[in-house]
C-alpha positions as CSV (number, residue, x, y, z in Angstrom):
1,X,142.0,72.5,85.7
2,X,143.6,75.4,88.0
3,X,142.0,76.5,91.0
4,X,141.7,80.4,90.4
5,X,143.0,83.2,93.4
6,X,140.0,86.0,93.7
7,X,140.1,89.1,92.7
8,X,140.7,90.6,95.9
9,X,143.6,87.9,96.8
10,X,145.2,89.3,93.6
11,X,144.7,92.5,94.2
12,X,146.2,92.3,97.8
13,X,148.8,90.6,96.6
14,X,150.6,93.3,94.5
15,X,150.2,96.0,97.3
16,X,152.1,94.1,100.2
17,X,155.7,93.8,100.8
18,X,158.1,90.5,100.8
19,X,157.4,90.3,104.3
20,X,153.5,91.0,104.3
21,X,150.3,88.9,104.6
22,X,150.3,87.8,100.5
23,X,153.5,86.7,100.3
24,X,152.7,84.3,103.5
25,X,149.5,83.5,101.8
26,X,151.4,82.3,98.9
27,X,153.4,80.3,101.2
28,X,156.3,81.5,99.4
29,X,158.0,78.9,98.0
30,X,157.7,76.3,100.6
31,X,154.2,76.0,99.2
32,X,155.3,75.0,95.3
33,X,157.5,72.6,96.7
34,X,155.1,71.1,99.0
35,X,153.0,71.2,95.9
36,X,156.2,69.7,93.8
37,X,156.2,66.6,96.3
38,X,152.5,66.0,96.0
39,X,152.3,65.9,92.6
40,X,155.0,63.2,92.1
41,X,153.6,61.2,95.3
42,X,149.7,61.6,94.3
43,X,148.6,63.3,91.7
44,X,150.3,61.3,88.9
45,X,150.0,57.8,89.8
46,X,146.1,58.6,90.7
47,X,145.6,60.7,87.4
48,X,147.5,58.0,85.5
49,X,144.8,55.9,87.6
50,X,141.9,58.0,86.3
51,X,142.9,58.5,82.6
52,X,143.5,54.4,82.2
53,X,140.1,53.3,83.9
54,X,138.0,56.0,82.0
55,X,139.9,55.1,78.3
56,X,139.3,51.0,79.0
57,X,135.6,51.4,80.2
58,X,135.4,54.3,78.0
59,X,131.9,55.1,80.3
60,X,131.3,58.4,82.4
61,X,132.4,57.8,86.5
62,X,129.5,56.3,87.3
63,X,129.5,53.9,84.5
64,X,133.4,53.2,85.1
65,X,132.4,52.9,88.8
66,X,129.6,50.6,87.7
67,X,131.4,48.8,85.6
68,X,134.1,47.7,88.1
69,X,131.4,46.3,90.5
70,X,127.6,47.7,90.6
71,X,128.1,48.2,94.7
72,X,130.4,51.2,94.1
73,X,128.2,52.9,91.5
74,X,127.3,55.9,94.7
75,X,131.4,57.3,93.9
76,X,130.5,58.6,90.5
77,X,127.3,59.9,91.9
78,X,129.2,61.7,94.5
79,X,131.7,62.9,91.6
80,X,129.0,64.7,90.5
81,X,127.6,66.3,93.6
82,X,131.0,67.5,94.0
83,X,131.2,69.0,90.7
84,X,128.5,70.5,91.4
85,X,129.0,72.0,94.3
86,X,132.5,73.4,92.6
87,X,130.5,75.2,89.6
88,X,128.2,76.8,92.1
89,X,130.9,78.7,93.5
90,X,133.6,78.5,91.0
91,X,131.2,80.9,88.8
92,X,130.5,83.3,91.4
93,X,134.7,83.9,91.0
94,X,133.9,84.3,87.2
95,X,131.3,86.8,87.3
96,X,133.9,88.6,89.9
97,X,136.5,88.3,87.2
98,X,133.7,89.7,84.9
99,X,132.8,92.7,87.0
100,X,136.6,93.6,87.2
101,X,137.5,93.4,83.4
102,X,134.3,95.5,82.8
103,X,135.7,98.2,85.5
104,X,138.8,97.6,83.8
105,X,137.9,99.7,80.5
106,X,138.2,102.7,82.7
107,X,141.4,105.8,83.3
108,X,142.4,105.7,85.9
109,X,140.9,102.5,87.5
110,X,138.5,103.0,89.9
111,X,140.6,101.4,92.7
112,X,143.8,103.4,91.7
113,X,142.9,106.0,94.6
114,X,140.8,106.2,97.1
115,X,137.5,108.0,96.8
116,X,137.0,111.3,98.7
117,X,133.4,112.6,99.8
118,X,133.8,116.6,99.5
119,X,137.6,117.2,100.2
120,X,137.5,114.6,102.8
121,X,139.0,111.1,101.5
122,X,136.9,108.0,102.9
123,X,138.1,106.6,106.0
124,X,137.7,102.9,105.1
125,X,139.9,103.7,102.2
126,X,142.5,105.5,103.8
127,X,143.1,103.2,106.7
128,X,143.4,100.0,103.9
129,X,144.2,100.7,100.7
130,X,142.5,101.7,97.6
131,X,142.4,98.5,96.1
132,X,140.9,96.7,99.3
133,X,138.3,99.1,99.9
134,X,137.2,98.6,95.9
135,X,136.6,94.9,96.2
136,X,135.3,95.0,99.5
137,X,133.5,97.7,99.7
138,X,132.5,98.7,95.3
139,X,132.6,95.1,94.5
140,X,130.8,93.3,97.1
141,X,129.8,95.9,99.5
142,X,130.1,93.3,102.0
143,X,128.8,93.3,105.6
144,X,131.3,92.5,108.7
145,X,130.3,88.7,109.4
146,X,128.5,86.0,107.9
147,X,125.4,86.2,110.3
148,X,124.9,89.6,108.6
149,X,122.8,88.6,105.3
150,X,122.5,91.6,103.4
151,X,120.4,92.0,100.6
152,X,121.8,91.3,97.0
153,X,124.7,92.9,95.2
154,X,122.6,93.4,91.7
155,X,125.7,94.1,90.3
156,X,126.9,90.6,90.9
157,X,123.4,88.6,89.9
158,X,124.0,90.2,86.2
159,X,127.7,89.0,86.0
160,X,126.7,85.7,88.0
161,X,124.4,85.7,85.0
162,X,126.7,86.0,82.5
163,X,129.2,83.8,83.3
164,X,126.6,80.6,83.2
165,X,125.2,82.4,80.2
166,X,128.8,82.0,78.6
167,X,129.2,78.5,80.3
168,X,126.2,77.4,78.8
169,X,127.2,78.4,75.2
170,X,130.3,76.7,75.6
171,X,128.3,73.7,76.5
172,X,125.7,73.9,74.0
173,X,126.8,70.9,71.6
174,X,128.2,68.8,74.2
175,X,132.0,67.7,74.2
176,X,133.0,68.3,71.1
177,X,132.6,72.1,71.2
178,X,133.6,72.5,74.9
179,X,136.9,71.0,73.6
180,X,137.3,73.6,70.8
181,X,136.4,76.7,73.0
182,X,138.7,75.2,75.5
183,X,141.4,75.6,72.9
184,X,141.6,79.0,72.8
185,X,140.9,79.4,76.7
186,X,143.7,77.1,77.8
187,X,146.2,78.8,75.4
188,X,145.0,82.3,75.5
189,X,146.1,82.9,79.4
190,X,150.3,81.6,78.4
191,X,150.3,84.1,76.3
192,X,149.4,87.0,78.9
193,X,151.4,85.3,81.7
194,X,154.5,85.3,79.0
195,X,153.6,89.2,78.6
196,X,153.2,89.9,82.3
197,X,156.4,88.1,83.0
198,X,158.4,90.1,80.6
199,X,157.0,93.4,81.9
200,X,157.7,92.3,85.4
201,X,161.1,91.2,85.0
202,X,161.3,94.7,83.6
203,X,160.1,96.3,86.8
204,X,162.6,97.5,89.5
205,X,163.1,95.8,92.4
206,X,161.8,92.2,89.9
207,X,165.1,90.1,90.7
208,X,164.5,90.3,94.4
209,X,161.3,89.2,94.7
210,X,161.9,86.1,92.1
211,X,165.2,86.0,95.0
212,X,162.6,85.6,97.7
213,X,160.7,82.9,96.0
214,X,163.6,80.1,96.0
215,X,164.3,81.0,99.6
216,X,161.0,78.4,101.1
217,X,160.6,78.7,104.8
218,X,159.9,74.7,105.0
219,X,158.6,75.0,108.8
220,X,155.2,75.8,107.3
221,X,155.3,72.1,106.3
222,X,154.0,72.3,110.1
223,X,150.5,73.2,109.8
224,X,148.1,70.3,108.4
225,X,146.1,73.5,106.6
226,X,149.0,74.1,103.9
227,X,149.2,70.2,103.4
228,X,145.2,70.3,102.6
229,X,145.4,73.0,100.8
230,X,148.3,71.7,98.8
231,X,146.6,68.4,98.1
232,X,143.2,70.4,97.0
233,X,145.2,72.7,94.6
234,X,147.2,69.3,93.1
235,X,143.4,67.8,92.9
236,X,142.2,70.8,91.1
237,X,145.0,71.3,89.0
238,X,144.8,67.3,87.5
239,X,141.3,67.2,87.9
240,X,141.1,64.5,90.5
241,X,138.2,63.4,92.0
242,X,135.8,65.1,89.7
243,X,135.1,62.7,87.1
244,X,135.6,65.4,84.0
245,X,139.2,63.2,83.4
246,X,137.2,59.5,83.2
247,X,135.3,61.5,81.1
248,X,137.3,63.0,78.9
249,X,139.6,59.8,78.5
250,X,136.7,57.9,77.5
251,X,137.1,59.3,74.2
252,X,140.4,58.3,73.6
253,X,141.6,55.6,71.0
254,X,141.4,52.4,72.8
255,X,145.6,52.4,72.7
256,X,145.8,55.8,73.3
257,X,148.8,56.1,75.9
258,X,147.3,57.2,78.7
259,X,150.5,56.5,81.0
260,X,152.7,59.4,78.5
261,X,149.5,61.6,78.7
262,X,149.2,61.4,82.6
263,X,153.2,62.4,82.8
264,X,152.7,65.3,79.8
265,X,150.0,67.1,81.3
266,X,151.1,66.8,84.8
267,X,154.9,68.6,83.5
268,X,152.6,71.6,81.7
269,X,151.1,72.2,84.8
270,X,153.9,72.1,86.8
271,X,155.9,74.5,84.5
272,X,152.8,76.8,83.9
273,X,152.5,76.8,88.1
274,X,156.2,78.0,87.9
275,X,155.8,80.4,85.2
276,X,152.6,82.0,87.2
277,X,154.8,81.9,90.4
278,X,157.7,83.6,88.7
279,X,154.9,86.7,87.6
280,X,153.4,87.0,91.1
281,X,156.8,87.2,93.1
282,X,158.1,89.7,90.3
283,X,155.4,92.1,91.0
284,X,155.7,91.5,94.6
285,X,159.5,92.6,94.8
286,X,158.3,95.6,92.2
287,X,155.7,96.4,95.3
288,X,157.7,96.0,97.7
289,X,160.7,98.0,96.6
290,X,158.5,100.9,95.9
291,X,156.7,100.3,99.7
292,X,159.9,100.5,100.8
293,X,160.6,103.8,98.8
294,X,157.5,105.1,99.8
295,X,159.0,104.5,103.8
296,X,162.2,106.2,102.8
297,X,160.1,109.4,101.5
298,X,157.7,109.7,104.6
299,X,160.2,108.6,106.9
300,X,162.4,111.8,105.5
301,X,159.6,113.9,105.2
302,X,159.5,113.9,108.7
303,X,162.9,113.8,109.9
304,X,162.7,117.4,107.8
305,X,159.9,118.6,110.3
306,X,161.7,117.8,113.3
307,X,165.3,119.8,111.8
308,X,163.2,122.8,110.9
309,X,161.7,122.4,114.6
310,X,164.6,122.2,116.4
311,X,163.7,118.7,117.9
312,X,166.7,117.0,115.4
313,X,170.6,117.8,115.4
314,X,171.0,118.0,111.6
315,X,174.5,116.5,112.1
316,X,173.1,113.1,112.9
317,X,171.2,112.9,109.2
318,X,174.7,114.5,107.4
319,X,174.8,111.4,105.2
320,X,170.8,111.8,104.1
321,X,170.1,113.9,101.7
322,X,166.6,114.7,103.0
323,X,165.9,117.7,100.5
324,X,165.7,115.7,97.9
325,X,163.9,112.1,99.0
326,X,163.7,111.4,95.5
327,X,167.6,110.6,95.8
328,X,167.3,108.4,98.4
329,X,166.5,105.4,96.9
330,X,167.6,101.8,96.0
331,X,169.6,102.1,93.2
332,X,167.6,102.9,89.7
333,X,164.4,102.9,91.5
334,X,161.9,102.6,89.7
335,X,163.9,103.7,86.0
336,X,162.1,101.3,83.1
337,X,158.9,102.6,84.6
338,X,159.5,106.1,84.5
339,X,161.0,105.9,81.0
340,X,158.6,103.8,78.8
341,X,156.6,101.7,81.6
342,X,153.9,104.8,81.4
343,X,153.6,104.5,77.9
344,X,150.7,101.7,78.1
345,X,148.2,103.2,80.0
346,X,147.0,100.6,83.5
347,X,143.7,99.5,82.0
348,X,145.6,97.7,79.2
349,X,147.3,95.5,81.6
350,X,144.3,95.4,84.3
351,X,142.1,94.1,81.3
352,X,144.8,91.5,80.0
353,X,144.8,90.2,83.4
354,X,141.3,90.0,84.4
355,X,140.5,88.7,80.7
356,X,143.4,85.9,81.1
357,X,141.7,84.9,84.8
358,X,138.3,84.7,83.0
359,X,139.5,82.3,80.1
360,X,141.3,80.1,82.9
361,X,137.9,79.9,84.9
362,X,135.7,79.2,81.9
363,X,138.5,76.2,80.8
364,X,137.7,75.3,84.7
365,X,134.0,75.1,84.6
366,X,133.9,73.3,81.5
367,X,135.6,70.1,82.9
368,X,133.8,70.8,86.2
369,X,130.3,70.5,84.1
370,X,131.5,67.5,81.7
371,X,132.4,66.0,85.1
372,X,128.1,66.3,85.6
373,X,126.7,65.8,82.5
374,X,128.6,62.8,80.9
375,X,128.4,60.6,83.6
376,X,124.5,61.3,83.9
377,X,123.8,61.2,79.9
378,X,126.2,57.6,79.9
379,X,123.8,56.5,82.6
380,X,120.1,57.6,81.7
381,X,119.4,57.1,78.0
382,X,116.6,60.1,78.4
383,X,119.0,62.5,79.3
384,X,121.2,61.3,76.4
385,X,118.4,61.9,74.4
386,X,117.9,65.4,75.4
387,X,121.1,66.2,76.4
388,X,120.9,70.2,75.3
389,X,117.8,70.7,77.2
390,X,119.6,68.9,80.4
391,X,122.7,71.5,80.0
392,X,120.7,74.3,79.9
393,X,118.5,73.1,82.5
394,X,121.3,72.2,84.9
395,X,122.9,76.0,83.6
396,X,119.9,77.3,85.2
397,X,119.6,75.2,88.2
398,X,123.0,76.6,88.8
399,X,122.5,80.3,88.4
400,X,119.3,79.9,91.1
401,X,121.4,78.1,93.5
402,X,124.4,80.3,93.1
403,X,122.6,83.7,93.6
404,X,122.6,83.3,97.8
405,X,126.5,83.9,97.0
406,X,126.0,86.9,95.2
407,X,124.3,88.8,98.7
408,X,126.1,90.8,100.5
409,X,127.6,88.4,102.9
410,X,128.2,86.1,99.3
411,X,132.0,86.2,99.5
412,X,131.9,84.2,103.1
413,X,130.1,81.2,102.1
414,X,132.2,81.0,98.7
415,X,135.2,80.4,101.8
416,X,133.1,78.0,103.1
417,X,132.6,76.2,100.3
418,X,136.1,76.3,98.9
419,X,138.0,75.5,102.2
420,X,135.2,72.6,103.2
421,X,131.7,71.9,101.5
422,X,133.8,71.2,98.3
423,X,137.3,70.5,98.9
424,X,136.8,67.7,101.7
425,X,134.7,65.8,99.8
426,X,136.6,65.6,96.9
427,X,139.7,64.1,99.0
428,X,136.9,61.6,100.6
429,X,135.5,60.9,96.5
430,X,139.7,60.3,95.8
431,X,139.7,58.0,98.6
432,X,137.0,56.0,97.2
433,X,138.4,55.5,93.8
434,X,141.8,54.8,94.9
435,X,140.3,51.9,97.7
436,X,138.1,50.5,95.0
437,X,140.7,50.1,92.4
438,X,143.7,48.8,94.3
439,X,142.0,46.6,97.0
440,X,138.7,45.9,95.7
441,X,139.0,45.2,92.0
442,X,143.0,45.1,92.7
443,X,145.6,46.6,91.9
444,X,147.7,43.6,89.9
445,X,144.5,43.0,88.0
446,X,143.9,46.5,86.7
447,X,147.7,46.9,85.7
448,X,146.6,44.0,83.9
449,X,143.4,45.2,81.8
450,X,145.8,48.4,81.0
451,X,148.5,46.1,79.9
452,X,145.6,44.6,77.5
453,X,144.9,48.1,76.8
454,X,148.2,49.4,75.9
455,X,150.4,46.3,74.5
456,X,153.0,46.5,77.8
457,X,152.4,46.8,81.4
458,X,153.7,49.7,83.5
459,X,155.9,49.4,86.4
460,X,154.8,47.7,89.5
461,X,155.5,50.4,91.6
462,X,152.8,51.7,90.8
463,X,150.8,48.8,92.6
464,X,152.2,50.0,95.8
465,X,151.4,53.5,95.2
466,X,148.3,53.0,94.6
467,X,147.9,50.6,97.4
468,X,149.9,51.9,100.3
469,X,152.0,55.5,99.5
470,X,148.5,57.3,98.0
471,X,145.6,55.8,99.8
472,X,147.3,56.2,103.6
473,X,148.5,60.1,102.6
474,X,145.2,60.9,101.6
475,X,144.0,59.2,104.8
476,X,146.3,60.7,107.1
477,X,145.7,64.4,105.8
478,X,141.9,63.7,106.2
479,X,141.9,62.8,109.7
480,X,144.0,65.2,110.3
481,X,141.9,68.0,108.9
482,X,139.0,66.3,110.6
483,X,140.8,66.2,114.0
484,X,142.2,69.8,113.4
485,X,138.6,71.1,113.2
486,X,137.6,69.7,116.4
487,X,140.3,71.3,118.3
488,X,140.5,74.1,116.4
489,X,137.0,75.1,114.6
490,X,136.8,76.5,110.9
491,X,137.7,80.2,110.6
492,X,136.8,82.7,107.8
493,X,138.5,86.0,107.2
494,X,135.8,88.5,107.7
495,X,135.6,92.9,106.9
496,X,135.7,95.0,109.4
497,X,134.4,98.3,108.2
498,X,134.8,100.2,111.5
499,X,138.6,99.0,111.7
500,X,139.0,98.9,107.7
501,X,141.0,95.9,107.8
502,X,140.0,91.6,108.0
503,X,139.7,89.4,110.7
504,X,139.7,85.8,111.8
505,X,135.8,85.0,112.9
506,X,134.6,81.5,114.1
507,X,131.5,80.4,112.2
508,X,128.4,80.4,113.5
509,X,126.7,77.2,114.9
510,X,124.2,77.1,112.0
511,X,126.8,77.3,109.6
512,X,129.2,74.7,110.9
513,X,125.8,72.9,110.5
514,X,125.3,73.6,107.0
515,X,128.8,73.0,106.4
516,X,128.6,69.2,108.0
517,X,125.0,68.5,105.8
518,X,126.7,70.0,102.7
519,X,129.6,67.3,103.3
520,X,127.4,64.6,104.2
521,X,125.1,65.2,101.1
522,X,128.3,65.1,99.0
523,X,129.2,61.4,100.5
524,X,125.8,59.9,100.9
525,X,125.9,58.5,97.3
526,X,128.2,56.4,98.3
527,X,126.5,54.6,101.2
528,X,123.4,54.2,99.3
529,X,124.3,52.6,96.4
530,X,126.0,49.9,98.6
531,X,122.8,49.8,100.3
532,X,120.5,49.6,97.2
533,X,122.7,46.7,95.0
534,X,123.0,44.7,98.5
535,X,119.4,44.8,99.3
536,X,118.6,44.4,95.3
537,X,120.4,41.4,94.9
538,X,119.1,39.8,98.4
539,X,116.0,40.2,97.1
540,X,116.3,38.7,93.4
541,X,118.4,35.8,95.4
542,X,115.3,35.2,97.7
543,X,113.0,35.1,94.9
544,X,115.0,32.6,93.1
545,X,114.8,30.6,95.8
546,X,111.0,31.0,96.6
547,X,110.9,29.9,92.8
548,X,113.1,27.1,92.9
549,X,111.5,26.0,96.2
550,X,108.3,26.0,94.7
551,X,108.8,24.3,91.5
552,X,110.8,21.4,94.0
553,X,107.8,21.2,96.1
554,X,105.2,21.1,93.0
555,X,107.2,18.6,91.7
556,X,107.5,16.6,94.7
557,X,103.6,16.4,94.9
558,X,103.2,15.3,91.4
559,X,105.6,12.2,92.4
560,X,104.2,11.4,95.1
561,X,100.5,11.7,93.9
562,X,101.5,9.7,90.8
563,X,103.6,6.8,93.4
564,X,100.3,6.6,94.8
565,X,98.5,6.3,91.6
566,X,100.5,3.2,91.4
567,X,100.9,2.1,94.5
568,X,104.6,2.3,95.3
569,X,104.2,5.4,97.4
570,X,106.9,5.4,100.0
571,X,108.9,2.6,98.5
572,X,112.6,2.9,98.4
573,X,113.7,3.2,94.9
């Protein structure tokens, strides 16, 4: 489960230099380190955690949660909420990846240049850059804040349509099929990154961005923001939290082991995080070299004005050749390109990509809905019993409560929602499971049931891990988001169209407001089902006694009525 970059992050991203705004949104590669580090400290221990309780119970989360004591039956309930609240937005970014691969089938591509009204170009375009005034402007036609609705981008409803559409399909027959469509869509996108990374290693100027990558600027370790956003990518990536890996383990074989599967899967996605790093800093150090070729040209361009002026000894530009910019370059500039680059047109490649982003996302959402579904059908038999009608009923559910993101001011609250309403919750649900297994049910006595399971028992360190080392990191990077946000409050990158460039903007009070219910909603499972089995079991013990008191009582008064009877009432026995 990879948590996808949008469309516009991947468009920014191959225009800016080593030094630009992407490459510090990619963290360089201080991030995949900081990534590295989680995955070995948390991610594996709690995934190995998942994968074993969901193949012993062999139950949906809430039945595994159930199962391990009815009082903590509210953290697969949440599971789901935060599933859900994933697939709402997570398929707004598919039917973005949708709208692009359809503009994709075009020459050139429409955000190749910048549009020009009469023999004018457009400002907006001309003071960013082709491909950010496409996707702000042509994609979403977005409006400068989030207090500015907007009306709907129909556009967008017809993708947002499609993707559940396809989501739904994939869905249709329950597990079985998901897992055979997710075959191909798991697979399909190694093949395109293997393609893009030999074109990119191919491009000049490759080498030195793949350079840049290996040099990690560790002080970002700094900010608590890269550490949450670290952790919510490692949760994605395994799946953590969401309740689609106690599913999908639950169909294992009984001695199935889980431990070699939680290690396997966790070294593909490693290495396929590497392999997609390796493509993105390729094409950056392609950009960058010809950004900085581009420089050399202009900059030359007008050093030749100011000769021909007068303003400019020539003797202090002897060395420059500034008739001929084209020579002034870094060495074989641009050669493979120029040669046989040109001989597959950009839509080829543009619909690869877009195509390969769309197979990861639907491979995504189809955990993310399993994650909803099995749990729910394990636990009511009538949804098991009409489980088709509930996917396509939740399907539908979710393309009404996604189409607010599809207005206008759409691509703001799917910020929201990824940076907060669904990522904090899911550390919260993490924290759950991880308490309840290791303290609660304990830790010694669930290495024992998997011992059981699998014929040995895995190391003990693994008792501690899940005790001390994962539970307090979680901890400690949740309070400090939470403190973070009261001394800092949430930010979102907004559009300015006026200065054709984004912007930090504090949101809103109702927002922040919305953001805080969202949250809340996600957790109140939790609470409630403590609640409910505590009061429920009060209650049955109160009745028992109002049942045993009563049959003492009746009983009492048949003695002592039947003492009397024969006249030894009171009498010691």
């Amino acid at each position: 489960m990879e948590k996808q970059p949008l469309p516009g992050d991947v468009n920014h991203t191959t225009e800016s230099e080593l030094d630009g705004d992407a490459v510090e949104e990619n963290q360089e590669g201080a991030f995949l380190l900081l990534y590295v580090v989680l995955m070995l400290v948390v991610g594996i221990p709690l995934f190995f955690l998942e994968l074993a309780a969901g193949q012993a119970i062999r139950q949906g989360s809430i039945g595994v949660w159930r199962s391990i004591s009815p009082r903590l039956a509210g953290i697969g309930y949440s599971s789901c909420v935060v599933c859900f609240f994933v697939a709402l937005y997570y398929n707004v970014i598919l039917s973005w990846s949708i709208f692009y691969l359809g503009n994709s089938f075009q020459y050139p591509l429409p955000w190749e240049t910048c549009p020009r009204e009469g023999n004018i170009t457009v400002k907006e375009c001309e003071e960013s850059s082709p491909t950010s005034y496409f996707w702000y402007r042509k994609a979403l036609d977005i409006t400068d804040s989030i207090d500015e609705t907007g009306s709907f981008n129909p556009y967008m409803v017809g993708c947002l349509l499609a993707a559940w559409t396809i989501v739904c399909l994939g869905m249709f027959k329950g597990i079985k099929t998901s897992v055979k469509v997710m075959y191909f869509s798991s697979i399909f996108p190694y093949v395109v990154l293997f393609c893009f990374l030999v074109r990119g290693l191919l491009l000049e100027g490759a080498s030195e961005g793949i350079a840049y990558m290996f040099y990690p600027k560790l002080e970002i370790w700094a900010d608590v923001q890269v550490w949450r956003q670290a952790a919510t990518q490692v949760f994605f990536a395994l799946g953590l939290g969401f309740g689609s890996v106690i599913a999908y383990s639950s169909y294992n074989p009984k001695n199935n082991n889980c431990h070699r599967d939680a290690f396997t899967v966790s070294a593909i996605n490693f290495l396929t995080s590497v392999l997609a790093t390796l493509v993105v800093f390729a094409v950056l150090g392609f950009r960058a070299n010809q950004k900085v070729n581009d420089c050399i040209s202009s900059n030359l361009g007008k050093i030749k004005l100011q000769i021909l002026t007068g303003k400019v000894d020539n003797g202090l530009i002897q060395t420059l050749d500034f008739l001929h910019p084209s020579s002034v370059t870094v060495k074989g500039y641009n050669t493979w390109f120029n040669e046989s680059g040109k001989q597959f047109p950009c839509p080829f490649w543009s619909a690869l990509f877009f195509l390969m982003l769309l197979n990861l996302g639907l491979s995504t959402m189809f955990g993310t809905m399993e994650g909803i579904l099995a749990p729910l059908t394990d636990r009511f038999k009538t949804l098991a019993n009409n489980k088709t009608k509930f996917t396509i009923f939740s399907c539908v559910v979710g393309f009404l409560l996604g189409l607010p993101f599809t207005q206008r001011c759409g691509n703001y609250f799917v910020l929201m929602f990824d940076d907060y309403s669904a990522t904090l919750p899911l550390i919260i649900v993490v924290v759950f499971e991880t308490f309840s297994v290791s303290w609660l049910y304990g830790a010694d006595r669930f290495l024992t049931d998997i011992e059981a399971m699998l014929g040995w028992r895995p190391s003990v360190i693994y008792k501690y891990l899940w005790k001390y080392i994962c539970l307090f990191a979680m901890l400690g990077l949740l309070g400090a988001t939470v403190i973070q946000m009261f001394i800092k409050p949430p930010t979102y990158l907004a559009w300015s169209r006026d200065e054709a460039t984004e912007k930090d903007l504090n949101y809103p009070g109702w927002a922040l407001a919305l953001l805080a219910l969202l949250i809340i909603f996600a957790m109140t499972p939790v609470p409630v089902a403590l609640i409910h089995t505590v009061l429920k079991s009060r209650l049955k013990k109160t009745s028992r006694d109002a049942e045993m008191g009563q049959y003492s009582i009746v009983n009492s008064s048949d003695m002592t009525e039947l003492d009397l009877n024969n006249g030894t009432a009171g009498a010691p026995s």
